[in-house]
N, C-alpha and C positions, 0 to 999 in steps of 0.2 A: 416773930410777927412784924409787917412793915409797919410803920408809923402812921398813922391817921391823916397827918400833917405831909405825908411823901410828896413829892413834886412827881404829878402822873409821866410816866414815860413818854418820850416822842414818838417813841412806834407805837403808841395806842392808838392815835389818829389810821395808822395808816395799815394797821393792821384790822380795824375796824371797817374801813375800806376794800380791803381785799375778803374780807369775813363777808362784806354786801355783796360782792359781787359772784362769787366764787359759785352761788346754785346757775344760774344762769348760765357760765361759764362750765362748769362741770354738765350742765343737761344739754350743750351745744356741744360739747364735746364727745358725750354717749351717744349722741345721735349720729354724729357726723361717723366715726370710727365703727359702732353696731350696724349702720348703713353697708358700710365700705366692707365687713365680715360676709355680710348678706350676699351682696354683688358678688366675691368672690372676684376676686382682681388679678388670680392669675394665668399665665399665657404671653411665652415668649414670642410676639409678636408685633407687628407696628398696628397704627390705630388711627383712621386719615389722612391730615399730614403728616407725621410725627415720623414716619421713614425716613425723610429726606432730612428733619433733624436731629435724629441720632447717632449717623454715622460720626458727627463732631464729637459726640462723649467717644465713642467706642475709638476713636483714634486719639483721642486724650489717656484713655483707661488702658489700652494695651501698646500703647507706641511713645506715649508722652508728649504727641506732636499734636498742635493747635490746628485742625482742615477744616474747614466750612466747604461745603457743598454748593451746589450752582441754585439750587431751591430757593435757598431765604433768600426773603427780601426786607429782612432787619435784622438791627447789630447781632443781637441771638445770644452775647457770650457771656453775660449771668446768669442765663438760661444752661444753657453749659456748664457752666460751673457748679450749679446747683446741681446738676443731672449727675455728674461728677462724685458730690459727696457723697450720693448714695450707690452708685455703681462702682467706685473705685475698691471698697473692701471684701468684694467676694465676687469680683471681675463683673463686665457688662453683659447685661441683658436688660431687655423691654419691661420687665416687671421690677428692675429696680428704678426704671426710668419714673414707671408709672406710681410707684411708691412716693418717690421725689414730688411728683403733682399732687397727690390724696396730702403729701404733709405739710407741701404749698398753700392748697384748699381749704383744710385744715384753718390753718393759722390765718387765712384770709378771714372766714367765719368769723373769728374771735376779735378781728382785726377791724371789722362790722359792725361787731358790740362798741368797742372801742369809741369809734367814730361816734355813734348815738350817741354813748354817755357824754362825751364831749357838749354833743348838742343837749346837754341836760335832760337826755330823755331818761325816764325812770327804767330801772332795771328791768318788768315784764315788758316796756314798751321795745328798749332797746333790745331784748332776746326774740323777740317778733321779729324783727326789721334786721337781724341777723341771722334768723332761720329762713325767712325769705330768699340770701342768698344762699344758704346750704341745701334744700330742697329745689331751687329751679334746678331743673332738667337738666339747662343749659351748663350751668356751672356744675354740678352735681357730676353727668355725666361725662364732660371735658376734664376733669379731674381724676377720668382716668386712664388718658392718654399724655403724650409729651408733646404737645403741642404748648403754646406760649400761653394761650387764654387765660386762666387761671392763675396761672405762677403772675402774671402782669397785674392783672386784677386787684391781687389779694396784695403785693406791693401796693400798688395804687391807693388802696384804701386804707391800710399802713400809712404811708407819708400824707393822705390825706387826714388821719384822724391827728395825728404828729403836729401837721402844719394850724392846724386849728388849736391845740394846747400850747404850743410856743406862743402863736400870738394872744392867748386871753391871757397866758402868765405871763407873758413878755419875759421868754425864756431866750437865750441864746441856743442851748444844749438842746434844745427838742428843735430848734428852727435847725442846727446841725444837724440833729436826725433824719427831720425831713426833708432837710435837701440830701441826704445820703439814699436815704430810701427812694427819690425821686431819681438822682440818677442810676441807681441799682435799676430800675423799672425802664430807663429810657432807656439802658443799655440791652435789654432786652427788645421793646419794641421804642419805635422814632415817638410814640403818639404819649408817653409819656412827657411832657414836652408842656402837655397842657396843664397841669399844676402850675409850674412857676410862672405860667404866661396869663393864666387869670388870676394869680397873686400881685402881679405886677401890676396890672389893671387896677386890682381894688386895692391895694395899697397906696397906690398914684392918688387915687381918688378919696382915698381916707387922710392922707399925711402930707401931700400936695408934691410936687417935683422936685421943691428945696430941702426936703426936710432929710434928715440924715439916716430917720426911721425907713423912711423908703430905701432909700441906696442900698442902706446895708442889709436891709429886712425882706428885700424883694431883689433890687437889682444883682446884687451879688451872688443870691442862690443861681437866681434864673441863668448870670455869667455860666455859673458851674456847672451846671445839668446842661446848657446849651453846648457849652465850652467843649466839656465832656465828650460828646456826640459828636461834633466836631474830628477834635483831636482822635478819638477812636477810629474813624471814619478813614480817615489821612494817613494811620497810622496802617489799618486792615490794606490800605490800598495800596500802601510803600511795601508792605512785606507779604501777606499772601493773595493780597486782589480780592476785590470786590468781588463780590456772585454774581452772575450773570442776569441775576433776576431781583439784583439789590436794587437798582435805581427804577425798576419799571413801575412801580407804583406811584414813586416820586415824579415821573413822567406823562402817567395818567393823570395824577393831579393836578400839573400844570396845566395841561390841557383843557381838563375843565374846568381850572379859574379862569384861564382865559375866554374862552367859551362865557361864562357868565359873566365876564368882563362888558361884552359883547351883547350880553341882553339873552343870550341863548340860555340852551341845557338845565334848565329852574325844574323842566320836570322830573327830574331823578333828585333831588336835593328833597321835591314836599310828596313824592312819593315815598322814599323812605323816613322821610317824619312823619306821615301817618301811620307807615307801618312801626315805626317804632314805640309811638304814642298806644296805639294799639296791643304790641307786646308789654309796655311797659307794665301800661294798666293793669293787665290780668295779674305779673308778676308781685304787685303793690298791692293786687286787694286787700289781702287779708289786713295787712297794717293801714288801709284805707278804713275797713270795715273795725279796728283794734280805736282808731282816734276818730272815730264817725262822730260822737258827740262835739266833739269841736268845729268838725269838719260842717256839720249842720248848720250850724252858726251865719253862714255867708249865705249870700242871698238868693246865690243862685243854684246851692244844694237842692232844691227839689225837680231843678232842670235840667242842668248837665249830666248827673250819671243815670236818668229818665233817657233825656233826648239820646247818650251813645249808647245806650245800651238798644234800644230802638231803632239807630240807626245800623249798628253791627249786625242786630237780628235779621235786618232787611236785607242786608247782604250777603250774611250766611245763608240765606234762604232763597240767594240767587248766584250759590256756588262762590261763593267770595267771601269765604270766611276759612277760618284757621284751616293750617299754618299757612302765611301769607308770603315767607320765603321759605327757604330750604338748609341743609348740610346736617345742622344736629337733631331737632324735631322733626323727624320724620313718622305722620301720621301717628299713631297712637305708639309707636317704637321710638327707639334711639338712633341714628346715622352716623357720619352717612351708612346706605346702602348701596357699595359699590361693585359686588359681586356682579354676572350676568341675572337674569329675571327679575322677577316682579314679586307681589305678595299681593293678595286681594287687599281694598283699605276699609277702614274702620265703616261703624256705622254713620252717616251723614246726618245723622239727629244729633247724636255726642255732639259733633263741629258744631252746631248751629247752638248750642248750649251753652259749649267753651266760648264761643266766638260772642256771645251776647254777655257773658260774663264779663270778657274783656271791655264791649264799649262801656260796659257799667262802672268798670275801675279804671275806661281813659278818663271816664267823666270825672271822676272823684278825682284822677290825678288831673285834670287840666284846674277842677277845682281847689284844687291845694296847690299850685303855681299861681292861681291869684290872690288866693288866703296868703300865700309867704308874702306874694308882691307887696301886697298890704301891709304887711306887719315891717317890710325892709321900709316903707315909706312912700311907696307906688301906689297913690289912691286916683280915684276915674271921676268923684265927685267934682263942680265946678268952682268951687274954692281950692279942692287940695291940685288940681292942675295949676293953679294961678304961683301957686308956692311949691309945685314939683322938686324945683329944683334947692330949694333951702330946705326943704323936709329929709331927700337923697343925701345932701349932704351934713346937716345930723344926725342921720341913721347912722353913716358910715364912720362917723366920726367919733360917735358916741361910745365912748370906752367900756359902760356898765349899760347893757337892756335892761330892759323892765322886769320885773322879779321873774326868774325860769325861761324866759324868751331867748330864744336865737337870735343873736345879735344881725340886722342886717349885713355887717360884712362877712360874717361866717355865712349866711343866705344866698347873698352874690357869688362869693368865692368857690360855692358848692355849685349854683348856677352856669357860672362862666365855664367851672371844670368838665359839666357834663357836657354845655355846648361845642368848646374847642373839640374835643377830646371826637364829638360826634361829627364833627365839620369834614373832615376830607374825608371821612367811610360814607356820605353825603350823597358828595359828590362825586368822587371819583369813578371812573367808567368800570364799565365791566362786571362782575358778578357781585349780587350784594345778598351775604349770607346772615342767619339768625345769629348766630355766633360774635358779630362783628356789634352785636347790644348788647353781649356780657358788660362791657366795659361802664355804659351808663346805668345797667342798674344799682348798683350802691348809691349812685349821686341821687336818683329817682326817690331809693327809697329815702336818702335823707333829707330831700327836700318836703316831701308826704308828712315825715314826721316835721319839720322845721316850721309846718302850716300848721301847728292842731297847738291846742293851748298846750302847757307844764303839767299833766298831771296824772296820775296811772292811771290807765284804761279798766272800767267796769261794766260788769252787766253782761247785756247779751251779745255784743260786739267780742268781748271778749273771747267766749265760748266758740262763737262762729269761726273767728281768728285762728283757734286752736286748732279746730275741727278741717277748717282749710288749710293749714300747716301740714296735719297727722296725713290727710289725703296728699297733696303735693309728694310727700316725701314717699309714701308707697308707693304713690308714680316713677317717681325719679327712679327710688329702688328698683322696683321691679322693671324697668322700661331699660336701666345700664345693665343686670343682670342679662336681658333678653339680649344685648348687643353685645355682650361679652361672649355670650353663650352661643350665637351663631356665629361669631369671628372664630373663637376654638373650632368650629366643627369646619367652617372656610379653610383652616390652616392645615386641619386633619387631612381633608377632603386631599390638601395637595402634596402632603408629604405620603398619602397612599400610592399618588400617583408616583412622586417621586423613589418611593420603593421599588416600583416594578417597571424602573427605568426609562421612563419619562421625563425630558428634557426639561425645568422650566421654559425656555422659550417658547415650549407645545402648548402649555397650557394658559386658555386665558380664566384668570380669577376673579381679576377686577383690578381697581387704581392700587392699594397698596400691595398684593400679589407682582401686577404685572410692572409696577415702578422699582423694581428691586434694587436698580441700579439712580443712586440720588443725582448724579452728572448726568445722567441721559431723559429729558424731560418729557415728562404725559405720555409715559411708553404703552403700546397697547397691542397685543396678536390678537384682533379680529377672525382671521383665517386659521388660527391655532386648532388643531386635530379634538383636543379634549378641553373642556369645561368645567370648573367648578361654580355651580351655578346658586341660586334660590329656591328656581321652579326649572321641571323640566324645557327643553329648551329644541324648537323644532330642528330635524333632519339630525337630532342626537340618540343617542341611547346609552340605557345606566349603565356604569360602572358599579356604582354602589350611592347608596341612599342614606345619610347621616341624619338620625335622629338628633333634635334639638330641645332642650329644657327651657320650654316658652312657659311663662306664665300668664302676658296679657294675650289677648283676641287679636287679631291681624296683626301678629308678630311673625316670625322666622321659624315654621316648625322643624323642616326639613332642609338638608343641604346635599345636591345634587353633584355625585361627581360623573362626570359626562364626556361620550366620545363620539365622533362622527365615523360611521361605517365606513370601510374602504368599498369602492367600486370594483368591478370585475377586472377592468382596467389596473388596479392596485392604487387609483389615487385617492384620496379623501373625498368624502361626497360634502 
């Protein structure tokens, strides 16, 4: 028997610790994995973009040789690599690819939690505001494709949860972490970038230009992750060249800084901030409606998520409501829909529903961007304006907040990172998809939570929470199942045709069918003889009709495989 007197163990602390967290952790886990059983993930095919970057593994996994394709227009090669560890043991295919994203997604989730507890949120608050990102659609569904989203994402929030315990420990070894995980993420896409570059800012502004804390605490990561990119970039272009379509983003964005240099182009920069503010919100509800008792507190809670919710209503109600852009939320399904046809859409009451839900929680989020503002030191009264600036700077300076609070610099630092991060998807010209607000929801949701006092969520916010959780994720579920389920029957549709000697080039299917080839870009036969369509499709007629296992309402029931009669003549009509 051990002695009364024993010196308790050191692992008691920290095995203690992991005892707290582990239900949370385990129930984000069942869900995410029983989700992903549900959907049924499999199906040797591409999904979007994710054509044009697979061919990099599959020339990695059977050749040994490094080829990027003319498609990307980012670094892409931890993306690869990653894609890599799971394709390489039982050779490549699309469902190992897609396996590689669900375990990326995965660990993004938990990576989620992470970040919260950092911000001192209590265990149910932080499994809220990490189920939030397992249940959006967006993420949800993107993870189960090989596309970059997700795998960047779930880094991101990684070295952002990293970068936040280095600096309240004043740790070296997590500040090495999260500059490694920072450039793991940057090498994937350029836009990780925005970490060390709003660490830099509030570092500067915490420790001042002299101090040695900054140099080595800020400027030196930022070196390395900038460096990084750099030197990758010089290297890809000395040995197998850039892509053809690497620099044109970087392109379009000069463009339009210049442009707004100039006074111009400001309308696409606060069009897509409203519509982002707008997606956000709906995404954040539930951990809006989980910290509502705090959230009430400020003055202007009984007007903000009043007035957007009223004003969303008004405009769903005059066809101006959800979804307000395009590519993965498509109408009450998943996307894109790139086949030929159409689908009838949903009921237009649902949107006005959804769409009023949303201003309800832009309101609550614009009202928890002033609740933080406040608590980092940003007050509007006319005394705390006179003192703005000595208040800013003992917020930032201030090494211990107030009992359980978010320290203002982890506030900013979470701030800055979503803004950068959203600044050239902004601006820059050309198509602006839903997809391209994966990246600020984690910051969104941690700034919602970073405004509400220290304390667990009770009551009936609770339950509502839960309850808008459990539906989310049946969305999600059943919405990627229904996009899985009619890509399988698109792929069928063309390997029938391909049985009874049918040329790919004859057939047109859509962008990922008809792109087969990733060097030859936005390929498309318009004039192609037969079709594998959605809905039938005029001057065709069936080949054959592929039932589809839809579950939701103006989903994908049917998939059309389809041929244009020959004329008497023998041409195609």
């Amino acid at each position: 028997m051990a002695d009364a007197t024993e010196t308790p163990s050191p692992r008691a602390p920290t095995t203690r610790r992991l005892s707290a967290e582990a239900p949370a952790l385990g129930a984000l886990t069942a869900a995410w994995w029983a989700a992903v059983l549900i959907v049924d993930f499999r199906g040797d095919f591409p999904l979007n973009d994710d054509w044009g970057y697979a061919p990099a593994v599959r020339a990695l996994v059977e050749d040994g040789a490094l080829r990027f394709t003319d498609w990307q227009s980012m670094p892409l090669i931890t993306h690869v690599l990653w894609g890599w560890l799971f394709a390489a043991p039982a050779g490549f295919s699309h469902e190992a690819l897609r396996l590689s994203t669900l375990v990326m997604g995965w660990l993004g989730v938990l990576a989620m939690y992470g970040l919260l507890r950092q911000l001192k949120a209590p265990p149910f608050t932080a499994g809220v505001g990490a189920a939030l990102l397992l249940v959006n659609p967006l993420y949800f569904g993107l993870a189960f494709s090989f596309m970059t989203d997700v795998p960047f994402t779930a880094v991101i929030v990684a070295a952002a949860a990293a970068w936040l315990r280095a600096e309240s420990k004043d740790s070296r070894g997590w500040l090495a972490v999260a500059t490694l995980l920072t450039l793991w993420a940057t090498l994937n896409r350029q836009l990780g970038i925005a970490l060390p570059m709003a660490w830099t800012v509030v570092s500067l502004l915490r420790n001042g230009p002299r101090s040695p804390r900054w140099i080595t605490g800020a400027l030196v990561p930022a070196a390395i992750v900038i460096g990084g990119l750099v030197v990758y970039q010089k290297v890809l272009d000395a040995t197998l060249g850039l892509p053809s379509l690497y620099a044109f983003r970087t392109g379009e964005l000069m463009e339009a800084l210049g442009d707004l240099a100039r006074g111009h182009g400001l309308r696409a920069p606060v069009q897509r901030s409203l519509i982002s503010l707008v997606y956000l919100g709906l995404f954040t509800l539930p951990l809006s409606l989980t910290v509502f008792d705090a959230l009430k507190r400020e003055r202007l809670a009984r007007y903000l998520p009043v007035l957007g919710a009223s004003i969303a209503a008004l405009l769903a109600g005059n066809d101006l409501g959800l979804p307000l852009t395009e590519n993965v939320w498509i109408d009450l399904g998943m996307g894109p829909r790139t086949a030929p046809g159409a689908v009838g859409p949903a009921s237009p009451k649902l949107w006005i529903i959804l769409t009023t839900l949303a201003g309800l929680g832009a309101g609550f989020f614009v009202l928890a961007l002033l609740s933080g503002a406040r608590r980092a030191g940003l007050r509007t009264d006319r005394k705390a304006l006179k003192a703005l600036p000595e208040q800013i700077w003992r917020g930032l300076r201030s090494q211990v907040p107030r009992t359980g609070e978010v320290p203002a610099w982890a506030w900013l630092f979470l701030l800055l990172s979503g803004v950068i991060a959203f600044g050239p998807t902004s601006i820059v010209y050309g198509a602006f998809f839903d997809r391209y607000l994966l990246l600020q929801l984690p910051f969104a949701i941690a700034l919602v939570w970073a405004a509400a006092l220290p304390r667990e969520a009770r009551g009936r916010g609770r339950w509502v929470a839960l309850a808008g959780l459990a539906l989310a994720l049946g969305y999600a579920t059943a919405a990627t199942h229904d996009y899985l389920a009619w890509q399988r029957a698109r792929w069928e549709g063309v390997a029938l045709l391909e049985e009874r000697g049918v040329p790919r080039a004859q057939i047109r299917g859509g962008f990922e069918v008809d792109n087969r080839d990733p060097n030859r870009q936005f390929v498309a036969h318009p004039k192609a003889p037969y079709a594998v369509a959605l809905s039938p499709l005029n001057d065709h007629e069936p080949v054959a009709i592929l039932e589809v296992d839809a579950w939701l309402p103006a989903a994908v029931e049917r998939v059309y495989v389809l041929r244009q009669p020959k004329r008497l003549d023998g041409a195609e009509r």
